[in-house]
Structure formats: C-alpha cells, structure tokens
TIMI-114228 format. One record per residue: residue number from 1; residue in three letters; x, y, z of N, C-alpha, C in turn. Coordinates in steps of 0.2 Angstrom, whole numbers, plus 5000, padded with zeros to 4 digits. Example, Ala and Ser with C-alpha at 12.3 -4.5 7.8 and 13.67 -1.06 7.14 Angstrom:
<recs>
{k 1, r ALA, n_c1 5066, n_c2 4972, n_c3 5039, ca_c1 5062, ca_c2 4978, ca_c3 5039, c_c1 5066, c_c2 4984, c_c3 5039}
{k 2, r SER, n_c1 5064, n_c2 4989, n_c3 5035, ca_c1 5068, ca_c2 4995, ca_c3 5036, c_c1 5064, c_c2 5000, c_c3 5039}
</recs>
This chain:
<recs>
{k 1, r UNK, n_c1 4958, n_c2 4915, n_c3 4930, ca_c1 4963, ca_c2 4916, ca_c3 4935, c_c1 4968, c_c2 4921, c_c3 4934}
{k 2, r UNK, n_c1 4971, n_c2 4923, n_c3 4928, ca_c1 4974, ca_c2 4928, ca_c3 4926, c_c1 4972, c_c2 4936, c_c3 4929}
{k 3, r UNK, n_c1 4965, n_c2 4934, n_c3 4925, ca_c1 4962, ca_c2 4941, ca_c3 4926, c_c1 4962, c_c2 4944, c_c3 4936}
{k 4, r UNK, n_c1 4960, n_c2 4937, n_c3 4938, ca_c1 4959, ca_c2 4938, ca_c3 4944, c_c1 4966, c_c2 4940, c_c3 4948}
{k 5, r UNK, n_c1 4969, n_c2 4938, n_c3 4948, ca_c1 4978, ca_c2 4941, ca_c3 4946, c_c1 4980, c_c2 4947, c_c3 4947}
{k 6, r UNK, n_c1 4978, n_c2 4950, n_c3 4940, ca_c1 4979, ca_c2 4956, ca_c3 4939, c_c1 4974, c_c2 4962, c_c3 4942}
{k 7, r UNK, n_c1 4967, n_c2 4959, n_c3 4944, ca_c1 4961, ca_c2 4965, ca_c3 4948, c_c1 4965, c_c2 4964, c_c3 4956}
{k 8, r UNK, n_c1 4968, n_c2 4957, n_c3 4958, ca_c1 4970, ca_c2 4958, ca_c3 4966, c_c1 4976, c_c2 4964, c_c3 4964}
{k 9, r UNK, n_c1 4978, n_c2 4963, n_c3 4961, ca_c1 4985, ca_c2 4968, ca_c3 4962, c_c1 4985, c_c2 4977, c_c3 4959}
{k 10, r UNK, n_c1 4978, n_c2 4977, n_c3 4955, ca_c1 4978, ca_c2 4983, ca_c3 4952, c_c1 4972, c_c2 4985, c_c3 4960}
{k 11, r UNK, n_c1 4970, n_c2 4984, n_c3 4963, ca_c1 4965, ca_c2 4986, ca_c3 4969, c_c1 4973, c_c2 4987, c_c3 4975}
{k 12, r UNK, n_c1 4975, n_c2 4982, n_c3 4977, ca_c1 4982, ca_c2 4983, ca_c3 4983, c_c1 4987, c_c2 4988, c_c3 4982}
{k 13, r UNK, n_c1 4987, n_c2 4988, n_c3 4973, ca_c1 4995, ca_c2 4994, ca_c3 4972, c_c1 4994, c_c2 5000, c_c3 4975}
{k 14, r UNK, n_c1 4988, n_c2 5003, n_c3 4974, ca_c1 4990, ca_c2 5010, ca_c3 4979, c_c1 4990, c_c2 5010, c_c3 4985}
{k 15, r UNK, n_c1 4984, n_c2 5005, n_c3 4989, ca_c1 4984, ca_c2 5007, ca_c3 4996, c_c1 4993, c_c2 5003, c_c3 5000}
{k 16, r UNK, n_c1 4998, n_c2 5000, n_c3 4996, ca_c1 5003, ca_c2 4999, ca_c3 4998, c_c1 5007, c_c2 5006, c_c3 4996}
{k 17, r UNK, n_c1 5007, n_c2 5010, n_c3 4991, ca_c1 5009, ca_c2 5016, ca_c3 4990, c_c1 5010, c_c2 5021, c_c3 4995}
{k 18, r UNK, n_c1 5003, n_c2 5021, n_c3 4997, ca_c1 5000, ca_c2 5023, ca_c3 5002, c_c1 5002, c_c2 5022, c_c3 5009}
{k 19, r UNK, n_c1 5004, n_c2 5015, n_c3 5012, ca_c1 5006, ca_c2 5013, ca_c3 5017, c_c1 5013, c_c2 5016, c_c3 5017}
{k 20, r UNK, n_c1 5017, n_c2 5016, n_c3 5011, ca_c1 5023, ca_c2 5017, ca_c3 5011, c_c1 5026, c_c2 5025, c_c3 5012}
{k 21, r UNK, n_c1 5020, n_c2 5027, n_c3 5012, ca_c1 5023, ca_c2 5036, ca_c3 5011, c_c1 5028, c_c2 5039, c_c3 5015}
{k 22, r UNK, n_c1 5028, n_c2 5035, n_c3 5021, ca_c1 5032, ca_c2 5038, ca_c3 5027, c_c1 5039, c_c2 5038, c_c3 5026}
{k 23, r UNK, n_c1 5043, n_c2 5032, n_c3 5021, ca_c1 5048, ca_c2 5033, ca_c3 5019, c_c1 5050, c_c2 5036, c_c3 5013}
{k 24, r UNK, n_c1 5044, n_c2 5035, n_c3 5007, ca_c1 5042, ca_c2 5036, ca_c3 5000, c_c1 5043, c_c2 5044, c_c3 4999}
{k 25, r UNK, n_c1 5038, n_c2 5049, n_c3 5004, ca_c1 5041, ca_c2 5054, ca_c3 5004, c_c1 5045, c_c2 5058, c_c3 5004}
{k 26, r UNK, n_c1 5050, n_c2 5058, n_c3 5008, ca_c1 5056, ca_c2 5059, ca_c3 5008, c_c1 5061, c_c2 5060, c_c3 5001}
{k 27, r UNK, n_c1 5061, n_c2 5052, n_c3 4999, ca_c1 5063, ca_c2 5051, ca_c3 4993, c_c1 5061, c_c2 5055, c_c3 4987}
{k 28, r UNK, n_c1 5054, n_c2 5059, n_c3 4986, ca_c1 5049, ca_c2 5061, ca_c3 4983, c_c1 5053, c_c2 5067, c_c3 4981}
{k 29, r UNK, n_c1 5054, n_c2 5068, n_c3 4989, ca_c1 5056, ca_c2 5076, ca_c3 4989, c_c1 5063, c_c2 5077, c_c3 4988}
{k 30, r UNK, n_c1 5070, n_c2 5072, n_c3 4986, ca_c1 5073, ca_c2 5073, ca_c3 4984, c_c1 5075, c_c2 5074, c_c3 4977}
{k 31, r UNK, n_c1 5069, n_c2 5067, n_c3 4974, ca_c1 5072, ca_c2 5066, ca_c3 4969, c_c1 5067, c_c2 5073, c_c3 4964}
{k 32, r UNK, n_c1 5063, n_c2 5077, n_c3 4967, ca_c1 5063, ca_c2 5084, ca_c3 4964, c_c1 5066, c_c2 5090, c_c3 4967}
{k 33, r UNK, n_c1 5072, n_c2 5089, n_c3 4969, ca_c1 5074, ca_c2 5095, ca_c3 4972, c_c1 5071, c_c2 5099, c_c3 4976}
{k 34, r UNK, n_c1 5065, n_c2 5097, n_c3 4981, ca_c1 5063, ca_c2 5100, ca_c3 4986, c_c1 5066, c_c2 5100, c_c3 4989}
{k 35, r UNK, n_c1 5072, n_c2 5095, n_c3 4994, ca_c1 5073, ca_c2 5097, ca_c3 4999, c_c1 5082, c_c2 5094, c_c3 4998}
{k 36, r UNK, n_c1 5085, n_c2 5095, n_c3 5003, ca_c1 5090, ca_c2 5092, ca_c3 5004, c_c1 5090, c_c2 5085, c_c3 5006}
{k 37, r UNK, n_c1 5096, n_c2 5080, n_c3 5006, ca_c1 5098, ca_c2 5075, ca_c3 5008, c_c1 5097, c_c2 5074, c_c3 5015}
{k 38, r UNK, n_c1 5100, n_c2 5077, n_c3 5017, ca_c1 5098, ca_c2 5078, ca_c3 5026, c_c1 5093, c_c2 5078, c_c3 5029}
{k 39, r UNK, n_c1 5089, n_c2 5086, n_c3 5027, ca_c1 5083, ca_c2 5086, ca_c3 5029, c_c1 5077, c_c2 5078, c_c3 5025}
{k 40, r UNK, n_c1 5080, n_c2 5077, n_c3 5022, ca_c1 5074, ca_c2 5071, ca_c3 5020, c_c1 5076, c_c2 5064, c_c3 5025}
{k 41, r UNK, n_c1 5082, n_c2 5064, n_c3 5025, ca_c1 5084, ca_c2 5061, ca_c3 5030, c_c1 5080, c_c2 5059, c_c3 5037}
{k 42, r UNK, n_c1 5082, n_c2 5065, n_c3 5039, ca_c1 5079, ca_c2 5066, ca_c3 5046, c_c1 5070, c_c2 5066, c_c3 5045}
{k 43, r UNK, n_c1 5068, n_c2 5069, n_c3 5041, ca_c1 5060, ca_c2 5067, ca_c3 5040, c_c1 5059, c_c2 5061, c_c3 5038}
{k 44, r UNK, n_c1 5061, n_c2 5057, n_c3 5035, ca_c1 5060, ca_c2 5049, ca_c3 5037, c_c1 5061, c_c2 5045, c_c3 5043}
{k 45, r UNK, n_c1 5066, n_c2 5050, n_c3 5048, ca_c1 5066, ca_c2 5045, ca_c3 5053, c_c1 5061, c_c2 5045, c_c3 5059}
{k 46, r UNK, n_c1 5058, n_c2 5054, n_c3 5058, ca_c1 5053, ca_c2 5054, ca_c3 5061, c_c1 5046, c_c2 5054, c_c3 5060}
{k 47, r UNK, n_c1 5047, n_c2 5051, n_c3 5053, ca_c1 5041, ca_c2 5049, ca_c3 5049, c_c1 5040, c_c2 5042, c_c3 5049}
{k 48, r UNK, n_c1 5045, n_c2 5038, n_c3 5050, ca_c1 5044, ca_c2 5031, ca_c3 5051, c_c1 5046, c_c2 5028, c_c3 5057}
{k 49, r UNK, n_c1 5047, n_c2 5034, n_c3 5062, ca_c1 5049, ca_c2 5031, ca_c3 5071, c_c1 5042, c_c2 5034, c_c3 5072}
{k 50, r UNK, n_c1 5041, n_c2 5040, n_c3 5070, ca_c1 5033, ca_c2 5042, ca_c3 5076, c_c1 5026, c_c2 5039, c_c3 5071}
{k 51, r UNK, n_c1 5026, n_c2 5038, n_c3 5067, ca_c1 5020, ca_c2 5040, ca_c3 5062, c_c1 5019, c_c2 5035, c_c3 5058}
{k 52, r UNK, n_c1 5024, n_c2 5027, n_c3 5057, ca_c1 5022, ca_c2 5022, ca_c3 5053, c_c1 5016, c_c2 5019, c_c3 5055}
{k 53, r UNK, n_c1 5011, n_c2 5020, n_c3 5061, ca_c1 5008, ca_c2 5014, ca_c3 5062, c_c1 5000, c_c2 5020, c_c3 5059}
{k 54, r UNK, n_c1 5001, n_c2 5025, n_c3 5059, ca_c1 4996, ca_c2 5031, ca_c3 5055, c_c1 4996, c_c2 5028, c_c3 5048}
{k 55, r UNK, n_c1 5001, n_c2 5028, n_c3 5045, ca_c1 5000, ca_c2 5027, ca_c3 5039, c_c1 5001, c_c2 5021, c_c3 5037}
{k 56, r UNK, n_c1 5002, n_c2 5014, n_c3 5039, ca_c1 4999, ca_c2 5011, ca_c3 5040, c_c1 4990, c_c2 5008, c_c3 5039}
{k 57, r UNK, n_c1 4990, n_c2 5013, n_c3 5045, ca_c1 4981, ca_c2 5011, ca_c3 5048, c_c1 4980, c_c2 5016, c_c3 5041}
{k 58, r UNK, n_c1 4980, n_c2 5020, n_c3 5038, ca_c1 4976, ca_c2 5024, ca_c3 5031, c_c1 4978, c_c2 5021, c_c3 5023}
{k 59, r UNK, n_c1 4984, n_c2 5018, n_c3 5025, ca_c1 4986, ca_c2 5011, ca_c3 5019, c_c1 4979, c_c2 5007, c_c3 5020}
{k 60, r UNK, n_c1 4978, n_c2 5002, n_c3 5027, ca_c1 4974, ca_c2 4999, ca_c3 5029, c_c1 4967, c_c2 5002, c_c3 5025}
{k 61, r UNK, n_c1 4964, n_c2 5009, n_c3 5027, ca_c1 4957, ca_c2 5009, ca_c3 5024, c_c1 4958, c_c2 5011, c_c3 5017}
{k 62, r UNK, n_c1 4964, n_c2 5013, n_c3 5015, ca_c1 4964, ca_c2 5010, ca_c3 5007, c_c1 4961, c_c2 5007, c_c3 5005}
{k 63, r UNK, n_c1 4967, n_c2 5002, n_c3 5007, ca_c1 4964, ca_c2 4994, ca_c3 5005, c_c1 4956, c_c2 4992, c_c3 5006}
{k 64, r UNK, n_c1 4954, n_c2 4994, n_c3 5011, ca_c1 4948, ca_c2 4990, ca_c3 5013, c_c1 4941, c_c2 4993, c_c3 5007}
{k 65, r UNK, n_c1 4945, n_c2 5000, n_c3 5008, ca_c1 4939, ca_c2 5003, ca_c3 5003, c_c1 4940, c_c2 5002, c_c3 4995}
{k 66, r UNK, n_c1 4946, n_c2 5000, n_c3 4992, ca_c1 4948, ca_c2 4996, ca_c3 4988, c_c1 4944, c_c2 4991, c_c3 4985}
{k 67, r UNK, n_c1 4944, n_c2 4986, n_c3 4991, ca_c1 4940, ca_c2 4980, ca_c3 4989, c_c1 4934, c_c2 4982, c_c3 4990}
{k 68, r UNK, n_c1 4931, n_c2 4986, n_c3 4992, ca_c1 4925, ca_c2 4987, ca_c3 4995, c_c1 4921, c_c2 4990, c_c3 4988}
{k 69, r UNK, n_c1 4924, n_c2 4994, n_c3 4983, ca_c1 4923, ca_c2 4997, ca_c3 4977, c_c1 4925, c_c2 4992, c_c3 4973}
{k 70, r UNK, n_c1 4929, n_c2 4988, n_c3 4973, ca_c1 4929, ca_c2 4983, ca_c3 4968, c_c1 4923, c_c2 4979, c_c3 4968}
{k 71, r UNK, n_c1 4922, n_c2 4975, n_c3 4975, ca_c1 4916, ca_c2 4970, ca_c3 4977, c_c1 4908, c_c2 4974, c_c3 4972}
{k 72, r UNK, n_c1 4907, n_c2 4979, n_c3 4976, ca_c1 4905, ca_c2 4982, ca_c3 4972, c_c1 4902, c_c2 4985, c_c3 4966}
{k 73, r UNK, n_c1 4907, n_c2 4989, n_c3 4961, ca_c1 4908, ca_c2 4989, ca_c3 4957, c_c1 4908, c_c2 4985, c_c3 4949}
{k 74, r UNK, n_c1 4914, n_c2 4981, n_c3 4953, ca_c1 4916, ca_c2 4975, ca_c3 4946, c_c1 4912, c_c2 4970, c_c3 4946}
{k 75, r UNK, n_c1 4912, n_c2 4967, n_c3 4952, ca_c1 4907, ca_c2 4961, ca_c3 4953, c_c1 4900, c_c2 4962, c_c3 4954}
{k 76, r UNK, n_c1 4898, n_c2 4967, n_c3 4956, ca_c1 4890, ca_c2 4968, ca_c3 4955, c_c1 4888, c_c2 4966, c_c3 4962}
{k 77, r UNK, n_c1 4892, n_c2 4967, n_c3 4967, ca_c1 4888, ca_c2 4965, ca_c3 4974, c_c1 4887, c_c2 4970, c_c3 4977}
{k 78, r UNK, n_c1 4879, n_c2 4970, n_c3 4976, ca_c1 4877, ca_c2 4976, ca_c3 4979, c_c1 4873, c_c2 4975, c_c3 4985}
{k 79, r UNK, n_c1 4869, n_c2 4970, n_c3 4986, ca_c1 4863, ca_c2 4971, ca_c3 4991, c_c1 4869, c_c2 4964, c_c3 4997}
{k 80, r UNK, n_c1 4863, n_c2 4965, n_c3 5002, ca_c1 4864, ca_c2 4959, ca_c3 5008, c_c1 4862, c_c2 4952, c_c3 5005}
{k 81, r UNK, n_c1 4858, n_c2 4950, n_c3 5001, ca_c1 4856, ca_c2 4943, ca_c3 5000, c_c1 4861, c_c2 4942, c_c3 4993}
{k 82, r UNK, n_c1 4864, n_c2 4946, n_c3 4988, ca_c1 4869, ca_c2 4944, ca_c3 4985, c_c1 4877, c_c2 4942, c_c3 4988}
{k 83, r UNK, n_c1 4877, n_c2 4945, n_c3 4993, ca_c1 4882, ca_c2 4946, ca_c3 4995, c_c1 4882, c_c2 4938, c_c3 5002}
{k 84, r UNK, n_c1 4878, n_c2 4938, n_c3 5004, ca_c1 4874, ca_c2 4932, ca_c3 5007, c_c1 4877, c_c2 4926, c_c3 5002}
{k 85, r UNK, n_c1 4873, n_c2 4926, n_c3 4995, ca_c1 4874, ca_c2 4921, ca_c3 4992, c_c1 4883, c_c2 4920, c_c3 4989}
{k 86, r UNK, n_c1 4886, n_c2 4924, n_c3 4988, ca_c1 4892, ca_c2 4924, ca_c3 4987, c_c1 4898, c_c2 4926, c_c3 4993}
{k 87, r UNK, n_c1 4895, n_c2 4925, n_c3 4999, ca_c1 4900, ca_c2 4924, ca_c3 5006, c_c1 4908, c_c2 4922, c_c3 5002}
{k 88, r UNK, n_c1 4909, n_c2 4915, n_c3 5002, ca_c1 4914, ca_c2 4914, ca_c3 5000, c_c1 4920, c_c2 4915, c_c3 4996}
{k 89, r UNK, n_c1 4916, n_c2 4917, n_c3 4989, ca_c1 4919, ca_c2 4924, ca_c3 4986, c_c1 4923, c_c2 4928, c_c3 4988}
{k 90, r UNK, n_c1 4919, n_c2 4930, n_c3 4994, ca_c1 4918, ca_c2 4938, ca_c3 4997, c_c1 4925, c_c2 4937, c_c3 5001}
{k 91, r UNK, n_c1 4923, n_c2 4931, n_c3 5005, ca_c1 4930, ca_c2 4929, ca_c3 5008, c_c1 4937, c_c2 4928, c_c3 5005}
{k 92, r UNK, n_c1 4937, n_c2 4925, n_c3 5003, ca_c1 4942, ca_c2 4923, ca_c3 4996, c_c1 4946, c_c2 4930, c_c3 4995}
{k 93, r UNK, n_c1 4942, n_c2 4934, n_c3 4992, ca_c1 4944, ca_c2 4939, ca_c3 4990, c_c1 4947, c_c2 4945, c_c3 4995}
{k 94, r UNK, n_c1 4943, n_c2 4945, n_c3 5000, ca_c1 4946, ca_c2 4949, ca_c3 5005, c_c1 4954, c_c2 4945, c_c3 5007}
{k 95, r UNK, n_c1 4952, n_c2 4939, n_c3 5010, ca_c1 4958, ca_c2 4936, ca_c3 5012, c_c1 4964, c_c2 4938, c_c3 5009}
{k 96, r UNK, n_c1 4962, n_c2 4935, n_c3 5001, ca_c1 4968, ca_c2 4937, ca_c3 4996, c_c1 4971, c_c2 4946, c_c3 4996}
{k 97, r UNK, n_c1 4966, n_c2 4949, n_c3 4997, ca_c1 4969, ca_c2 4955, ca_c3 4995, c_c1 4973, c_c2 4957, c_c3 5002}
{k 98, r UNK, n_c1 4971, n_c2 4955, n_c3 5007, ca_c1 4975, ca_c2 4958, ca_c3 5014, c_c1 4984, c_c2 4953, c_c3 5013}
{k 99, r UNK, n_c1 4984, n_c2 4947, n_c3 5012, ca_c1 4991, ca_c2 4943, ca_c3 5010, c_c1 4993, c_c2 4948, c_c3 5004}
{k 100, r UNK, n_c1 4991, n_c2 4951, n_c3 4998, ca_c1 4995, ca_c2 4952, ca_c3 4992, c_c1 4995, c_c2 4960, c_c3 4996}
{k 101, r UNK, n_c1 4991, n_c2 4965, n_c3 5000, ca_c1 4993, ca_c2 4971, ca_c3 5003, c_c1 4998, c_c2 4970, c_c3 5007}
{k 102, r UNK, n_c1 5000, n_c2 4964, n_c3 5012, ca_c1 5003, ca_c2 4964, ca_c3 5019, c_c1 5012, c_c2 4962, c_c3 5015}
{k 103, r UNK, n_c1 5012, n_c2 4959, n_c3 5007, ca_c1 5016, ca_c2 4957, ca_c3 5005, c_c1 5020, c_c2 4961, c_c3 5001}
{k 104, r UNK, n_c1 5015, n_c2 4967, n_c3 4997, ca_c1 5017, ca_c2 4968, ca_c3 4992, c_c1 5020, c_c2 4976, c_c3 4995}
{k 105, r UNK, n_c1 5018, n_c2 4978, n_c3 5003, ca_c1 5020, ca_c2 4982, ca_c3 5008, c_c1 5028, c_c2 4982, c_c3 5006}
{k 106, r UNK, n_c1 5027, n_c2 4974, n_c3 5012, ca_c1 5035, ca_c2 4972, ca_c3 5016, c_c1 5039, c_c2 4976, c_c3 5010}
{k 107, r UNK, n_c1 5038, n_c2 4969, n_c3 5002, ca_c1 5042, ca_c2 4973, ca_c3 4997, c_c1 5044, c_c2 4978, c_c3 4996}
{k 108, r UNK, n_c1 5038, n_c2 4983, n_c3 4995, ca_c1 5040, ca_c2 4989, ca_c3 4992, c_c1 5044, c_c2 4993, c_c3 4998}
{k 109, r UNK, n_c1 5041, n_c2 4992, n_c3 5003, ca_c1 5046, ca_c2 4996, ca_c3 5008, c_c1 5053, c_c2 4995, c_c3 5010}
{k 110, r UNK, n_c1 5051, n_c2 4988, n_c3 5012, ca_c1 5058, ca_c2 4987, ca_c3 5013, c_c1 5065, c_c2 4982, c_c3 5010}
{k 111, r UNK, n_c1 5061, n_c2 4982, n_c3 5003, ca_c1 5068, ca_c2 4983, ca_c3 4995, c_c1 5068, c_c2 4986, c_c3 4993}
{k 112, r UNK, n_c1 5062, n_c2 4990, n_c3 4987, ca_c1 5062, ca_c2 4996, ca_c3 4982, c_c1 5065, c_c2 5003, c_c3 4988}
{k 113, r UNK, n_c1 5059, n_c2 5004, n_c3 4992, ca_c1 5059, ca_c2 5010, ca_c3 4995, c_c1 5067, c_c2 5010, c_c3 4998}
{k 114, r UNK, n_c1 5069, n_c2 5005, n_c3 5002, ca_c1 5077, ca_c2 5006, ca_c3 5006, c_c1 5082, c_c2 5006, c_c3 5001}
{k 115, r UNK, n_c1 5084, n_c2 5003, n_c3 4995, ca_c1 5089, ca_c2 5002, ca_c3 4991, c_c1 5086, c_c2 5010, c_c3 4986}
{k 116, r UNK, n_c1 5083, n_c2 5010, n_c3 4985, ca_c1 5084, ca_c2 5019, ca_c3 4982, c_c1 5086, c_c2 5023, c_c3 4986}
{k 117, r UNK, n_c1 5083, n_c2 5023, n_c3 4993, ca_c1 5086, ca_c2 5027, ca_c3 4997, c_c1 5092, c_c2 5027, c_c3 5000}
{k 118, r UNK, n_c1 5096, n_c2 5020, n_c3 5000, ca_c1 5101, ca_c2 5021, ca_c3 5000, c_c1 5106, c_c2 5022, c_c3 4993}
{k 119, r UNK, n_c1 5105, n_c2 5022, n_c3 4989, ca_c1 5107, ca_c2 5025, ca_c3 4982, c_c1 5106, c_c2 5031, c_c3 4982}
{k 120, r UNK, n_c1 5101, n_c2 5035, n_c3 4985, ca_c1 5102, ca_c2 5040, ca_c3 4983, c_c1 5106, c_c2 5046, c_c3 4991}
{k 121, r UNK, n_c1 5107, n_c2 5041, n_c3 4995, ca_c1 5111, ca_c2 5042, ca_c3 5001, c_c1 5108, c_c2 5045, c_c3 5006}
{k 122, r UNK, n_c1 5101, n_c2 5044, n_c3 5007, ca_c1 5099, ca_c2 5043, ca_c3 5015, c_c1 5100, c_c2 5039, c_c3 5019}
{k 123, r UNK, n_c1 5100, n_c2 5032, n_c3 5019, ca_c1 5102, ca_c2 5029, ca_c3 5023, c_c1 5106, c_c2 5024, c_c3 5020}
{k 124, r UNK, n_c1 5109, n_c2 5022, n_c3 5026, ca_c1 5114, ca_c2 5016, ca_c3 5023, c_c1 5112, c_c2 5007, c_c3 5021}
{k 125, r UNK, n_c1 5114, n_c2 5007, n_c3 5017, ca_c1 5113, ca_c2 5001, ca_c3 5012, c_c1 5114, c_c2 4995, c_c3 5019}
</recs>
C-alpha cells in the first residue's frame, strides 16, 4: 500500500507542475532575475485570465500519459486481454490518480504557488 502511495504521487507531481505553470512561471522568472516584479505580475494575470484552461488541458495529458507509461511500463500491461483481465486495477488506478492530480493541483496553486507569490510581492496575500 505504501509502495502504491508513493508510484500515485511520483506519476501526478509533474503533470500538476505542469498544470500550474501559468502562475509558477512568473514566479520562475523572478526568483532568477529575468524579469521585474511587475512585469511578472502582469504575466500571470494574463496567463491565468486568458490561458488557465490550456494549461490545464496539457497538465491533464500529462497526467493521462503518466498513467499510461506507468500502466505500461511498471505494471506490465501491454496487450488488450491483460488489461481486460485487470479492468479493475486499471480503474482504481486511474480514478486514484485524477483525485491525487485534481488535489494535489488545487494545493500547489492555490497554497504553495499564491503564498510565495505573495512573499515575494506579486499579489496580495
């Protein structure tokens, strides 16, 4: 169960990485002196007013391709009739990993990602 634990969340961490860039960049680009405060500013707000549901939808085939590479790979489910015999599995695991992506999202965006950025004074706290 452990193990199981650690494979759903090591497959979901990027493709929520990934979801989250619209705000994440920004921040990126400050906290290496690419850019000013303001302009980083203003590029999140038109990166997460015009363009969150893009990066979402390419979080989303992250994720999908994620499990799809895990299933796969780790588990050895290659053919139709394995993956026939192991439906259930198959569901389980997807279901689980869209709940720990749709969760571990909200988190990262809207704790980590807003409380840094308001620390480091993009937006207000």
């Amino acid at each position: 169960m452990k193990q199981y634990i650690k494979d759903l969340l090591r497959v979901s961490g990027v493709p929520v990485i990934i979801a989250s860039l619209c705000c994440l960049s920004p921040l990126i680009f400050v906290l290496l002196g690419l850019s000013t405060v303001s302009f980083a500013s203003s590029l999140a707000d038109t990166l997460y007013g015009e363009y969150k549901w893009a990066f979402r939808g390419v979080g989303l085939v992250a994720l999908l391709t994620a499990i799809y590479l895990y299933l796969t790979r780790q588990k050895g489910i290659c053919t139709i009739d394995e993956a026939k015999r192991r439906r259930n599995e198959i569901i389980n695991y997807v279901a689980l990993a869209l709940i720990a992506g749709v969760l571990g999202y909200i988190f990262f965006l809207y704790v980590v990602v807003h409380y840094l950025g308001a620390w480091l004074g993009l937006w207000a706290a």
